[in-house]
C-alpha positions, 0 to 999 in steps of 0.5 A: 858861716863861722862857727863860735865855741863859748857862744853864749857870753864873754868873749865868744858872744862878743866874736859872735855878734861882731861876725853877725855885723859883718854879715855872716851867719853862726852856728854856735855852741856853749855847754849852759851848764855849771861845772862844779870846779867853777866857782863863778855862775857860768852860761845859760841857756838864756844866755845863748838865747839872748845872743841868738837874738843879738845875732838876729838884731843884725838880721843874720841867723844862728843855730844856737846848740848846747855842746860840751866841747871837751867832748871831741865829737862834738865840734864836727857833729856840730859843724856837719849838721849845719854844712848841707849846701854850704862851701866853707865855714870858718871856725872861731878858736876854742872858749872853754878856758875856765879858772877851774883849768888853770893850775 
């Protein structure tokens, strides 16, 4: 089981279906919401839908969620809803990087 931030495109679909390639399942989590301090269109929700079913396409499963990591319970509420019965998950870095946080 890995778990990708920033699931719903760019990069973290990218490390997404690569990881569902090599067999593994994904828990993975986006805000799909637009931030006023970013001034290019940011994920949506059918942005993380459609890397579900690129996930799927591998015939792996993913538990897709709309999440705010700058919200520090977030990464472990995530991760302990989809550990139940599971010995590890790895955890992909952090993709909230956005041109609004660059100064």
């Amino acid at each position: 089981m890995h778990f990708i931030t920033g699931a719903a495109r760019g990069q973290g679909r990218s490390h997404t279906e690569a990881m569902a390639a090599e067999g593994a399942d994904i828990v993975g989590i986006d805000l799909c919401a637009q931030l006023n301090t970013v001034s290019y269109p940011m994920a949506t929700l059918n942005d993380l839908e459609e890397t579900v079913s690129l996930v799927e396409n591998h015939g792996r499963r993913m538990v897709a969620r709309r999440s705010d990591v700058r919200d520090l319970g977030t990464i472990p509420r995530a991760q302990s809803r989809h550990m139940a019965g599971r010995d590890s998950m790895t955890q992909i870095p952090p993709e909230a990087l956005t041109e609004g946080d660059i100064r």
